[in-house]
Each structure stands twice: as structure tokens, then as C-alpha cells.
C-alpha positions as CSV (number, residue, x, y, z in Angstrom):
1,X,-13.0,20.8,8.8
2,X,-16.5,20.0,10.1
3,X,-17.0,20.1,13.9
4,X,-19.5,18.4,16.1
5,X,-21.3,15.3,16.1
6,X,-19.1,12.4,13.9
7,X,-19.2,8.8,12.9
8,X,-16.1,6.6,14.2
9,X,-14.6,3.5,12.5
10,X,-11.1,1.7,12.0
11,X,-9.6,0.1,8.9
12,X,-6.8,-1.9,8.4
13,X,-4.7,-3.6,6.1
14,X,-1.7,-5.3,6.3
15,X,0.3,-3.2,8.3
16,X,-1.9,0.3,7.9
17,X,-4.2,1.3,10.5
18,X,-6.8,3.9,8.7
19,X,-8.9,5.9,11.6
20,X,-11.8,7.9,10.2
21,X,-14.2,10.2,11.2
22,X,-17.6,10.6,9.5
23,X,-19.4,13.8,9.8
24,X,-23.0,13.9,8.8
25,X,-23.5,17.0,8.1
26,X,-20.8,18.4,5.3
27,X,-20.1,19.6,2.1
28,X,-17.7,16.8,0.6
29,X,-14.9,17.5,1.9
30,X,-12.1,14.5,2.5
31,X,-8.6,15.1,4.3
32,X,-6.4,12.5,4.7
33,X,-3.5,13.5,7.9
34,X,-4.2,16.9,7.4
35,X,-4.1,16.7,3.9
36,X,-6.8,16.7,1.2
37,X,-7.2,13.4,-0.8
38,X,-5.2,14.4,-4.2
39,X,-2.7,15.9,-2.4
40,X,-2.1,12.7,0.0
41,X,-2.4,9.9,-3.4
42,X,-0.1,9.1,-5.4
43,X,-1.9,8.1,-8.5
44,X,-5.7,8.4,-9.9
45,X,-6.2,4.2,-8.6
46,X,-5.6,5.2,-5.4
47,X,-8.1,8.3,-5.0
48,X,-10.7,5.7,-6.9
49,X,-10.2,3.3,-4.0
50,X,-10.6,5.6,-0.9
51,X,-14.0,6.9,-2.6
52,X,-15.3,3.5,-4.2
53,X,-17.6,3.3,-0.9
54,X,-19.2,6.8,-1.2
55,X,-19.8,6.3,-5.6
56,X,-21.5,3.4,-4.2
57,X,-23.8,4.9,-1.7
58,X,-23.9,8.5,-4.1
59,X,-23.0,9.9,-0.5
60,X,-19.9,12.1,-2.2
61,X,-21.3,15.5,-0.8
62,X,-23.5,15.4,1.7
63,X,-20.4,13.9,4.3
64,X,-17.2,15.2,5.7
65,X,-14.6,12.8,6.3
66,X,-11.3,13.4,8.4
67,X,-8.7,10.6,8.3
68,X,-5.8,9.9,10.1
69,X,-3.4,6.9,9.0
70,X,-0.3,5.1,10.1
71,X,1.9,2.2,9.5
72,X,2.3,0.3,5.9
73,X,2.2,1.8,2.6
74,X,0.3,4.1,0.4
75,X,-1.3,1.6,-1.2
76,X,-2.5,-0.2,1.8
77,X,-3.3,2.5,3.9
78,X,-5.9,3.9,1.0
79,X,-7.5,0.2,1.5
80,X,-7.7,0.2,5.3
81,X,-9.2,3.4,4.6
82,X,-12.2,1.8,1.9
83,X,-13.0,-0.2,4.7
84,X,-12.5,2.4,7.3
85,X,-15.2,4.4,5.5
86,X,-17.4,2.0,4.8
87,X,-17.6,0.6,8.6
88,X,-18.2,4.4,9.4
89,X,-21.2,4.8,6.9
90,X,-22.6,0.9,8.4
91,X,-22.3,2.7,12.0
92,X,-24.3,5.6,10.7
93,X,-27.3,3.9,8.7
94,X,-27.5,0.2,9.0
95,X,-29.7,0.0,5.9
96,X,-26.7,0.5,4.1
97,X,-24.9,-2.5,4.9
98,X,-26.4,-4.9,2.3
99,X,-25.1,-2.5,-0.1
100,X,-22.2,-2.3,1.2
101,X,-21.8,-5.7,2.0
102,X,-22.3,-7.4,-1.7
103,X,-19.3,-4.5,-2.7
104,X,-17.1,-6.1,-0.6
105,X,-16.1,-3.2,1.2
106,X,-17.2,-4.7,4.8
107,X,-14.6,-7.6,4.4
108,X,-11.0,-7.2,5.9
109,X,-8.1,-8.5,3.7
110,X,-6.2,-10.6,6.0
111,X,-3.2,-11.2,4.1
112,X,-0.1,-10.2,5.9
113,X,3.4,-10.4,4.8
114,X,4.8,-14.0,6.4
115,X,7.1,-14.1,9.0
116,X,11.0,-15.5,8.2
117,X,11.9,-19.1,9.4
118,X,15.0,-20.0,11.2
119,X,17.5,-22.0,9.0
120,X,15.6,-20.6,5.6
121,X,16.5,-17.6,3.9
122,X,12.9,-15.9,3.9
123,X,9.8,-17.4,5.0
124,X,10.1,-20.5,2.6
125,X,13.2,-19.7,0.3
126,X,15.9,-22.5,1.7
127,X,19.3,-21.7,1.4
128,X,21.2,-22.5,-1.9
129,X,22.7,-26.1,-2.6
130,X,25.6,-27.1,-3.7
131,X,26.1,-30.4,-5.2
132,X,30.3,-30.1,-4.7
């Protein structure tokens, strides 16, 4: 992977934390924990969401990315790291943040999974009733 100068950013979602590094100067090459992207995704949807940001900007192969992710699922961690990439490319040129920015890849999806209420069987499933 590249070495030198880099481009820093975080993503999250739900409970996926997505750290990524940005090199400026690259051929196009994307490793997720070691890993490059196919071999890291499950499916096609996932690989189109980690690189919906770079299609955008047409920035495919002049960067090298390294990512490292941890906590939630597949699904979420290729998310955290959209918006990990995207931050990264905002911290790089700040030009590109408009473009970025009607996308939607700048905006953090807060939902979280809700926590479990005492007396309830889940966070808002009561317990069964019994008429008899």
C-alpha cells in the first residue's frame, strides 16, 4: 500500500466505526483490514456503496485508500466507511463538499438499535396478556 503523506477521517454507523486513510497520490487501490474490497464484501451492493463517493467525484484511480473497521455488521461498516471516505476527500479539497454534500454522503445516519425497557420484553414489546 501507498506510503507517505495521507488524508484522515472517521465514519460510523450504528455500531461500526470505519477509520480511513486517503493517499493522494495512488493508483486505485482500496484495502479494507488488510484485505482488498471484493474480497472484504459480501455482495456487489456492498462494493457499490463503499465507492458511491469516488463515482461521484470520478476520483477512482488517482487515490489509495487503506481502511480499518470494527464493531457492527457488514452492512454497516461499508456505510461508516461511504462517509468515512467522503469526510477524507472534504479534508483534502474543500471544493468538493457541495458535491458531496447534495449526495448525502456528508450526513451521519444516527439511527441506533433502541435500548430494552425494564418490565417490557424489548424496547417497546410488553409482555403477553392473558385475559384468564
Amino acid at each position: 500500500m501507498a506510503k507517505g503523506a495521507y488524508f484522515y477521517a472517521n465514519g460510523k454507523r450504528k455500531n461500526a466505526i470505519a477509520t480511513v486513510r486517503l493517499y493522494p497520490e495512488g493508483q486505485g487501490e482500496l484495502s479494507v483490514n488488510g484485505v482488498k474490497l471484493r474480497e472484504w464484501a459480501d455482495d456487489e451492493h456492498m462494493v457499490f456503496t463503499v465507492n458511491q463517493p469516488l463515482e461521484t467525484l470520478s476520483a477512482k484511480k488517482e487515490v489509495d485508500i487503506e481502511i480499518i473497521t470494527r464493531g457492527g455488521g457488514k452492512k454497516a461498516q461499508a456505510e461508516a466507511i461511504r462517509l468515512g471516505i467522503a469526510r477524507a476527500f472534504v479534508k483534502k479539497d474543500m471544493t468538493l463538499r457541495e458535491q458531496l454534500k447534495a449526495e448525502h454522503f456528508l450526513t451521519r445516519d444516527s439511527r441506533v438499535k433502541e435500548r430494552k425497557k425494564p418490565g417490557l420484553r424489548g424496547a417497546r414489546r410488553s409482555p403477553q396478556w392473558s385475559k384468564r
